[in-house]
Each structure stands twice: as C-alpha cells, then as structure tokens.
C-alpha positions in Angstrom: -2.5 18.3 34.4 0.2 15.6 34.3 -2.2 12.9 31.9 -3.2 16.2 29.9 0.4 16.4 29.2 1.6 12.9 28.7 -1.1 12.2 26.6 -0.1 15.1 25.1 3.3 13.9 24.5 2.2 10.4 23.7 0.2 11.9 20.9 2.5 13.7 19.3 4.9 10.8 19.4 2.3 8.7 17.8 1.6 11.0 15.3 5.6 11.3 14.2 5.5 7.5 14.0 2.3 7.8 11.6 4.5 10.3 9.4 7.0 8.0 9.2 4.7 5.9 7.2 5.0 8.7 4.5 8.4 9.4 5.1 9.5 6.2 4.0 7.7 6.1 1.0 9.0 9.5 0.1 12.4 8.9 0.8 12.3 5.3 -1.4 10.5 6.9 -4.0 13.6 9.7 -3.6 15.7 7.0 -4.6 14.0 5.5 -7.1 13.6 8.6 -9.2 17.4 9.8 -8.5 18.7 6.4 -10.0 16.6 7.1 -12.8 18.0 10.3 -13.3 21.6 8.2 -13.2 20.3 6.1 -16.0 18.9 8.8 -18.1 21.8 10.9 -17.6 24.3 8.1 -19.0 21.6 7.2 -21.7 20.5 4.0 -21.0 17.1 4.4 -20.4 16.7 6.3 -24.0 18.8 3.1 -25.6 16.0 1.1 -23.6 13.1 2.6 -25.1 15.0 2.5 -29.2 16.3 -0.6 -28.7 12.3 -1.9 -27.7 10.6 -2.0 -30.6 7.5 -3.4 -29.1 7.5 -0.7 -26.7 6.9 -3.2 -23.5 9.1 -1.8 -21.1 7.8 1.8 -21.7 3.7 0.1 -21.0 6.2 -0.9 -17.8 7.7 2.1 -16.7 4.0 3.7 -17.5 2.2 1.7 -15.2 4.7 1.6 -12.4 4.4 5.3 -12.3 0.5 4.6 -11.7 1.0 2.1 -9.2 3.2 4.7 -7.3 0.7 7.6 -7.4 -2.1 4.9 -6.2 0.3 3.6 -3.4 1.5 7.0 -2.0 -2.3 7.7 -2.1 -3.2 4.7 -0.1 -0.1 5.7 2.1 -1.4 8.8 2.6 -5.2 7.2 4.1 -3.6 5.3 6.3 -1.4 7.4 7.8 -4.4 9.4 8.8 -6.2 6.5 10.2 -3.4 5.7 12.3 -3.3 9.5 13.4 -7.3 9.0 13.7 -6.8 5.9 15.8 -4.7 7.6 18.6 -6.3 10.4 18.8 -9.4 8.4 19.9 -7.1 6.2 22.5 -5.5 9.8 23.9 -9.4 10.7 24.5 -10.7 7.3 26.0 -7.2 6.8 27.5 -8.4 9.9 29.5 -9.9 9.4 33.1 -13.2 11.0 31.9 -12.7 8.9 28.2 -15.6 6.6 28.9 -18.1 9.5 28.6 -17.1 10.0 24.8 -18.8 7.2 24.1 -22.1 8.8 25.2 -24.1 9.9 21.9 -22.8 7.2 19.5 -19.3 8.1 20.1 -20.0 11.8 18.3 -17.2 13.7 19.9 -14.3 10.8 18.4 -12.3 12.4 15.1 -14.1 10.9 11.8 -12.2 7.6 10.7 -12.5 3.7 9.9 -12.1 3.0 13.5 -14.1 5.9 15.1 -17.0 3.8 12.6 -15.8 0.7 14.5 -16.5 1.6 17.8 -19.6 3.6 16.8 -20.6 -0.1 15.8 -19.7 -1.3 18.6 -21.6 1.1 20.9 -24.7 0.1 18.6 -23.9 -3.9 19.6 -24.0 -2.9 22.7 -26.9 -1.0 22.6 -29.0 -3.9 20.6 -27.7 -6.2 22.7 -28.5 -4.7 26.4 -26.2 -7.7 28.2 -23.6 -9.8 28.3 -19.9 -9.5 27.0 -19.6 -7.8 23.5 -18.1 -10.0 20.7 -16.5 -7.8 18.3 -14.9 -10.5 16.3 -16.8 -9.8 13.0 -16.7 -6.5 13.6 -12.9 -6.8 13.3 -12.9 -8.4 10.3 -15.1 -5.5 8.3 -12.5 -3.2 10.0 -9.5 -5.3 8.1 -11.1 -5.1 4.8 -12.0 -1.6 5.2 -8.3 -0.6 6.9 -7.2 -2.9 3.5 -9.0 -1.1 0.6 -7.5 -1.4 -2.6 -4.1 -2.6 -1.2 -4.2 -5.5 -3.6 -3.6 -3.8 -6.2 0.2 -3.4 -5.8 0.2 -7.3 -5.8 -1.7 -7.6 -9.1 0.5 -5.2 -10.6 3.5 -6.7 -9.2 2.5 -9.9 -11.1 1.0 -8.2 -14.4 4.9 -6.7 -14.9 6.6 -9.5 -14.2 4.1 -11.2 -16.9 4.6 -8.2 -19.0 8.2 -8.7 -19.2 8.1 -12.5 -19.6 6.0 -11.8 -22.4 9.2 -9.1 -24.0 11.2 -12.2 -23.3 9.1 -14.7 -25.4 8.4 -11.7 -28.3 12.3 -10.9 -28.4 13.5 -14.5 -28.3 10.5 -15.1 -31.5 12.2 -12.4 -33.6 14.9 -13.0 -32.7 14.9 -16.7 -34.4 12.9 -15.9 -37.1 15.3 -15.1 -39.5 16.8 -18.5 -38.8 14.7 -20.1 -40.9 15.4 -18.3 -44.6 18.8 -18.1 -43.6 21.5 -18.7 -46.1 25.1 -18.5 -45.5 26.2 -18.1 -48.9 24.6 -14.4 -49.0 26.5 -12.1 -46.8 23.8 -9.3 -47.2 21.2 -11.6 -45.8 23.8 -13.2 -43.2 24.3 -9.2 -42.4 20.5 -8.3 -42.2 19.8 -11.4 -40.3 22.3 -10.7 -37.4 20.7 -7.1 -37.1 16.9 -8.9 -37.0 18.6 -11.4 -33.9 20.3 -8.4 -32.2 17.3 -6.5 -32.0 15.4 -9.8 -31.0 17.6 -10.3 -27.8 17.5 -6.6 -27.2 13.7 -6.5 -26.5 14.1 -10.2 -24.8 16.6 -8.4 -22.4 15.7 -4.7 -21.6 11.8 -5.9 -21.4 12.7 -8.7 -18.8 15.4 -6.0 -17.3 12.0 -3.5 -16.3 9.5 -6.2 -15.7 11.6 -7.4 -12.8 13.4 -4.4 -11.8 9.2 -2.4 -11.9 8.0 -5.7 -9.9 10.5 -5.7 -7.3 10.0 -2.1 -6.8 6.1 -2.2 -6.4 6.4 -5.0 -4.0 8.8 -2.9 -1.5 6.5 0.3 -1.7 3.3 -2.3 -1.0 5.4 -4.5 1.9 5.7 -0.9 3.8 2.1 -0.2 2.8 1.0 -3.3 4.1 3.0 -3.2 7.2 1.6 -0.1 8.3 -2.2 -1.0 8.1 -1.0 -4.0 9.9 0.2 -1.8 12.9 -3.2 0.4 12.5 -5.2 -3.1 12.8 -3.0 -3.8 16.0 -3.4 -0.3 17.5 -7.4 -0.6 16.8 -7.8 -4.1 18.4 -6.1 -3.4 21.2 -7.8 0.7 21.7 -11.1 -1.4 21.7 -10.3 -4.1 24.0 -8.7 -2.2 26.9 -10.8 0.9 26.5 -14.2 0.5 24.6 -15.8 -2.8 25.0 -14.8 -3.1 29.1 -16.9 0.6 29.4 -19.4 -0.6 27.0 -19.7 -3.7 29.1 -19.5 -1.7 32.1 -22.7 0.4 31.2 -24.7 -2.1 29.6 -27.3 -1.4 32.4 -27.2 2.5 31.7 -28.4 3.9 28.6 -25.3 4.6 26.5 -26.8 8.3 26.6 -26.9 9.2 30.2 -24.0 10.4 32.1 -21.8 7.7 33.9 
C-alpha cells in the first residue's frame, strides 16, 4: 500500500512538472501577446506596417505567429512524452515492474520511450546473452524525442536575415534620390527628404521585428529544447536502473514466461 501510494504521489508530481512545460510557454506567450496589445493600443504597430512599404516586417510578424503555433505544438508532444516516460518508471519502479516487460512491454502507455524499451526487449531477445548496449538505441530515441525542433532555429535565423534584408532595401531607397538631387529646386529637395524618410523608416521598423521576432522564437525554442533534454535524461536513466538490469537479469528465461 505505502509504494502504491508514493508512486502515486511521485506520479502526480511528475506529471505537474510535465505541465509546467506548457505553462511556461503559455504564460510567455501571455506576455508576448499583451505587449502587443500595448503597442497596438498606442498605434505603433499600425505606423509599423504604413510606414513599411515593402511589407517585411508584416512577412515577420506572419511567420512568427507560425513558428508559435508549431512550437506550442511540439510543446505539447513533449509534454506527453515526459508524462509517458514516468508513467512507465512508476510501473517498473514497482516491486512486480519487471513483469511488464513480459509480452514486448504491451502493458507500458504508447510513447517514444515505451518504443525504446520495446527495442530493447527485442535486443535482448536477439541477443540471448551478455550485457545489453543500448547506446544506438539512444541516439534514435534523441532524434525521435527531437522531431522538428530545428525549426525554431532556422526561423530564428530566416528573421533575423529578413530584417537585415529591410535594412539593406530601406537604406537603398533611402539614398536613391541622392543621386538626381538638386539643391536649387526646393520641390525636389522637399520630395527627396520624404523618399529618405521613408527609406530609413523601412531600414528601422524592419530591423526593429527581425530582431525583436528572432529573439522571441529563440526563448520559446530554449524552453522547448530544455524540456526534451530533461525527457532524454528521465529516459536514460528509467532504462538503466530499471529495464536493461531485468532484461539482463532474464536473458536465460524467455522474455514471455513469468519471472
């Protein structure tokens, strides 16, 4: 009764660290949107998007909008492979856990690391003796646990390049008219300052959301990142105390017969 509860309790503590994951991103994402509704409110993101004629920093704030939806996605899977994960070390952490490896580990909860052990039962199995090496193993499990996580870094880079490129465009009109200029025509000196204005206005407000959109994505993907980390950990570790010394343990009884 006393392990039913404490894994009991160590469960649901594991699983409100999981939610954290989410909870974080949420309450970043909270404050992202909030100081945009502080710009909006005092207009400066509508004199952003007329003073940018080449419409960069909308593209911007477009795909940074993407980028969130596919991070709080890939937030989302993780935080249920973490849940996944210790839900399979509060069964194997149990004094009977060692039988749920019986049957190609059918009884864990679905997951990327209930597929990792289920290939390492079938290692074992295959390789009827000696100590299990799950080192590649590992590595698929990193990859998978990874996914598409790389894609916040190559959209942290493609704004940044976006709003260098709103730098070079704005700086280009903004010294075009330099070249017909002529001082003795106050119309054209007039018509000229208005070209340069608007020049250093798409220089600034694009390079303004480039950085601002890249710094952004990389805090939402740094938390991202962190958290598969700590599923990775809480995966080696599950199949090191508790899988591969019972696998090990019962590599001269078939996997399917009781212990």
């Amino acid at each position: 009764m006393d392990a039913k509860v404490s894994a009991a309790a160590a469960s649901a503590g594991t699983d409100a660290a999981e939610r954290r994951v989410l909870l974080l991103w949420m309450v970043f994402t909270g404050l992202s949107i909030f100081a945009a509704f502080l710009l909006w409110r005092y207009g400066l993101i509508r004199l952003m998007v007329s003073s940018d004629r080449t419409y960069i920093s909308s593209i911007i704030a477009v795909l940074y909008v993407v980028t969130c939806v596919h991070c709080f996605w890939r937030t989302r899977a993780i935080a249920r492979e973490g849940e996944a994960a210790r839900d399979c070390r509060a069964i194997l952490a149990a004094p009977d856990g060692a039988s749920a490896l019986a049957g190609d580990a059918r009884g864990l909860p679905g997951g990327l690391v209930t597929d990792h052990i289920k290939s390492l039962v079938q290692k074992a199995k295959a390789q009827a003796k000696g100590p299990i090496d799950q080192t590649l193993l590992l590595r698929t499990l990193a990859d998978r646990l990874r996914g598409s996580n790389g894609f916040g870094a190559f959209v942290s880079d493609t704004l940044m390049k976006l709003g260098l490129l709103g730098t070079i465009i704005g700086f280009i009109i903004m010294l075009a008219p330099i070249a017909t200029l002529d001082a003795a025509d106050k119309v054209a000196m007039k018509s000229s300052m208005g070209l340069m204005s608007d020049g250093m206005a798409v220089a600034m407000y694009t390079t303004l959301a480039g950085l601002i959109g890249s710094i952004l994505v990389r805090i939402q993907y740094y938390m991202l990142d962190a958290a598969t980390q700590r599923v990775f950990s809480d995966a080696v570790v599950l199949t090191e105390t508790h899988v591969t010394p019972a696998l090990e343990r019962r590599l001269g009884t078939p996997l399917g017969s009781p212990p």
